[in-house]
C-alpha positions in Angstrom: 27.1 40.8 41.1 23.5 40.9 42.6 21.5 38.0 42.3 17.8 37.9 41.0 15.2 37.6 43.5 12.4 35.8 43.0 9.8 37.4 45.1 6.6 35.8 44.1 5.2 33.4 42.0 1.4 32.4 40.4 -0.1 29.9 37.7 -1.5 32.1 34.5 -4.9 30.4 32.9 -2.7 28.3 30.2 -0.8 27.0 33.2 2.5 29.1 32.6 4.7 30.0 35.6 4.3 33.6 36.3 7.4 35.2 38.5 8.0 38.6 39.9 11.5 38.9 40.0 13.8 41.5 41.6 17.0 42.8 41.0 19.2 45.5 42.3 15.8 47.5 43.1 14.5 46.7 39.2 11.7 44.7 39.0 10.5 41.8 36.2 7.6 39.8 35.9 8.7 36.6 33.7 6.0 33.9 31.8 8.1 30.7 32.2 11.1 32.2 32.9 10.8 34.9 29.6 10.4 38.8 30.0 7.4 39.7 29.9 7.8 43.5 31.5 10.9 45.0 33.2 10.6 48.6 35.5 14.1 49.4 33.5 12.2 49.4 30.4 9.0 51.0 31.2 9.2 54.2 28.6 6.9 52.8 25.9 3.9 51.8 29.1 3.8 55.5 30.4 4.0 56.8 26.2 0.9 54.5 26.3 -1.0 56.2 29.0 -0.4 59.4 28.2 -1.4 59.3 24.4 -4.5 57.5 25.4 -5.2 60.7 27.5 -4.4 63.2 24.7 -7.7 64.1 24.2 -9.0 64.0 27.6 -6.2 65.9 30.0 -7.5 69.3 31.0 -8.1 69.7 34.9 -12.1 70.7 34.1 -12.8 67.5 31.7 -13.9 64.5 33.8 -12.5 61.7 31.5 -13.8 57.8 32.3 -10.7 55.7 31.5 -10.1 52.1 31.2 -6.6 50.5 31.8 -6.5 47.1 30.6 -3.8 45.6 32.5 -1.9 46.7 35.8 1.3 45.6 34.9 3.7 47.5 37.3 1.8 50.2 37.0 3.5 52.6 35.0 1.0 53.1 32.7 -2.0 53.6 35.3 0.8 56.3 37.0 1.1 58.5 33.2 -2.9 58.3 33.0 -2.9 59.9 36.3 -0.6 62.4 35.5 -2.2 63.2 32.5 -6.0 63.4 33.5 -7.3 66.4 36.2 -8.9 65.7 39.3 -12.5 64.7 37.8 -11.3 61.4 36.1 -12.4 57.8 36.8 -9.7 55.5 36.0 -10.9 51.3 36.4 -7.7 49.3 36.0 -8.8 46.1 35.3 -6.1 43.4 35.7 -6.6 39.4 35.6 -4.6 38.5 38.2 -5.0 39.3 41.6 -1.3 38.9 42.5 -0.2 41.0 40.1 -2.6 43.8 42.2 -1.3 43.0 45.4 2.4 42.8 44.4 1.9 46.3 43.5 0.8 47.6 46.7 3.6 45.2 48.3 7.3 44.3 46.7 6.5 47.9 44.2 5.0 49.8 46.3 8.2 52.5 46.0 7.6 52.0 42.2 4.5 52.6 41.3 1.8 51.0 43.4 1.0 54.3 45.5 -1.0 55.0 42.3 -3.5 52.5 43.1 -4.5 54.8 46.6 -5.3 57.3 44.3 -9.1 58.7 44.9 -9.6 58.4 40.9 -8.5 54.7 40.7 -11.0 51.8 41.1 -9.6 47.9 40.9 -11.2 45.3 38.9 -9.7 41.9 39.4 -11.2 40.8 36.0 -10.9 39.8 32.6 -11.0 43.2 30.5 -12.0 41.6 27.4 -15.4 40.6 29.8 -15.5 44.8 30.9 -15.4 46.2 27.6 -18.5 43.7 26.4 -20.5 45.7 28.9 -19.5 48.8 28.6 -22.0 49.3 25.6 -24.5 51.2 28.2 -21.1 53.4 29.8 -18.7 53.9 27.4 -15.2 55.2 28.3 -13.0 58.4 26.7 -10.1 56.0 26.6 -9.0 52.8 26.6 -5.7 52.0 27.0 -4.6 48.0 26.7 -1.2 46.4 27.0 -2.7 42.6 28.2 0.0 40.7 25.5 2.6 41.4 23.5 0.6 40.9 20.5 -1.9 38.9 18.6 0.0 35.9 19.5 -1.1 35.5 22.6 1.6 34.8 25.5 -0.1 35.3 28.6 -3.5 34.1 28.2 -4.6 32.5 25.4 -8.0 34.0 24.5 -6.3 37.6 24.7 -6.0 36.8 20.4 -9.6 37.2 20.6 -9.7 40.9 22.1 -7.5 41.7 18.5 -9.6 39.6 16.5 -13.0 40.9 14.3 -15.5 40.8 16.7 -12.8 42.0 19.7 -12.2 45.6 17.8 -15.8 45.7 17.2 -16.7 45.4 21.3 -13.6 48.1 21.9 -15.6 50.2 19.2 -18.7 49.8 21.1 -17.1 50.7 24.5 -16.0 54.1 23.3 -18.1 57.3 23.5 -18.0 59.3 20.2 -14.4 60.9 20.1 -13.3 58.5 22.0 -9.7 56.9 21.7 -8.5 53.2 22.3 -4.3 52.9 22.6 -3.2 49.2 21.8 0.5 48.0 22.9 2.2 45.9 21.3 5.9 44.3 21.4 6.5 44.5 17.5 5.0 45.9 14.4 1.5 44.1 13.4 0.1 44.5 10.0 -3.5 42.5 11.4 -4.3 44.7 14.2 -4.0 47.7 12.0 -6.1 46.5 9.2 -8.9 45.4 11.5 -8.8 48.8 13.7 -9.6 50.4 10.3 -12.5 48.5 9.0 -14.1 49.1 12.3 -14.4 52.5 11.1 -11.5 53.8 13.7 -9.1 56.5 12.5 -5.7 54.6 12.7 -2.0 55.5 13.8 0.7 53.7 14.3 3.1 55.3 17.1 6.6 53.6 17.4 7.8 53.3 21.1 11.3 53.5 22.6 12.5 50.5 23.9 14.4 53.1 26.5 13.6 56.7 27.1 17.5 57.8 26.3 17.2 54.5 23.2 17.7 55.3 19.7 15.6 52.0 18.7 11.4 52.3 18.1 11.5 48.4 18.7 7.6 48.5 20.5 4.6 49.7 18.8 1.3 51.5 20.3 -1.7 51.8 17.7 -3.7 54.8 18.4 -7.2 53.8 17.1 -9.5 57.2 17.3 -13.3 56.5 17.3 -15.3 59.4 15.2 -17.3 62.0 16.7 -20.3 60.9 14.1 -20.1 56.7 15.7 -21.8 55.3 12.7 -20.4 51.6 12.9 -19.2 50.3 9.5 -21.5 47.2 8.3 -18.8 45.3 7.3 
């Protein structure tokens, strides 16, 4: 049996050991030594990108997209793939490491997608982007930055799903615009809240697997109307 490989390593804000692990030629980048994303189970990241594009994918639309979170890029790769030649795609991702291990250890996997022409890097927090985004709102937003409300990786990410989070998101979408939240499990909050921000809610299960018979993930498609009046409550 292969061993695991532990490739790199970095401190998140709340002082948890994040890894980037290898095996076999998989990839995995563990939060104190727990799965936090695996290249073998990647099917529910590129879902993600690609129904954040829905509305935006022809090659003569020129789509502004934000990515909240690099990840190993498989979800930056399906936005690509689903938006023409015109888009603008900023991935923002908090850690710097996380960038560079893409365009090192994964560069096979995924991290060619970050030399695309239509990709712009911002080492950031994205919860900081979208609160200026108010004067250039995006098409999409697509955000997989936790597993859920709970945060695990950073512990103000809660906030992004909280009231006044979904109301920023709101506010960082054009008119027909549409946000895509990931999350790990089911989440009766972030639904509710979507919806009294006046967004048109769905809740897509995600395969865990591409070939899986299991919806264990869960992506919330929150669609902003083309008339953006913002509720008052």
């Amino acid at each position: 049996m292969k061993p695991n490989i532990t490739l790199a390593e970095t401190t998140t804000p709340n002082g948890a050991r994040m890894t980037l692990v290898e095996h076999d030629g998989s990839f995995c980048i563990r939060v104190n030594g727990q799965q936090l994303m695996h290249s073998k189970v990647a099917t529910s990241e590129i879902q993600l990108g690609s129904i954040a594009c829905e509305r935006h994918g022809s090659a003569d639309q020129q789509p502004k997209v934000l990515i909240g979170g690099l990840g190993l890029g498989f979800t930056l790769k399906s936005v690509l793939d689903s938006t023409g030649p015109q888009a603008s795609v900023h991935v923002v991702e908090l850690f710097p490491e996380i960038v560079e291990w893409n365009r090192t250890y994964m560069a096979a996997l995924n991290g060619d997608a970050l030399k695309d022409e239509r990709v712009e890097v911002i080492t950031e927090d994205v919860a900081d982007v979208i609160s200026r985004s108010t004067s250039s709102p995006y098409d999409a937003i697509a955000l997989d930055i936790d597993n859920n409300t709970t945060a695990m990786v950073k512990t103000e990410n809660h906030d992004l799903y909280g009231k006044q989070g979904i109301r920023k998101i709101w506010q960082a979408l054009r008119p027909g615009g549409r946000a895509a939240l990931w999350f790990a499990a089911p989440d009766a909050a972030i639904e509710r809240l979507l919806e009294k921000a006046g967004f048109q809610v769905q809740a897509m299960p995600a395969k865990v697997f591409g070939s899986s018979r299991r919806e264990a993930y869960m992506i919330y498609v929150a669609d902003k109307p083309l008339s953006d009046k913002t509720p008052t409550n």
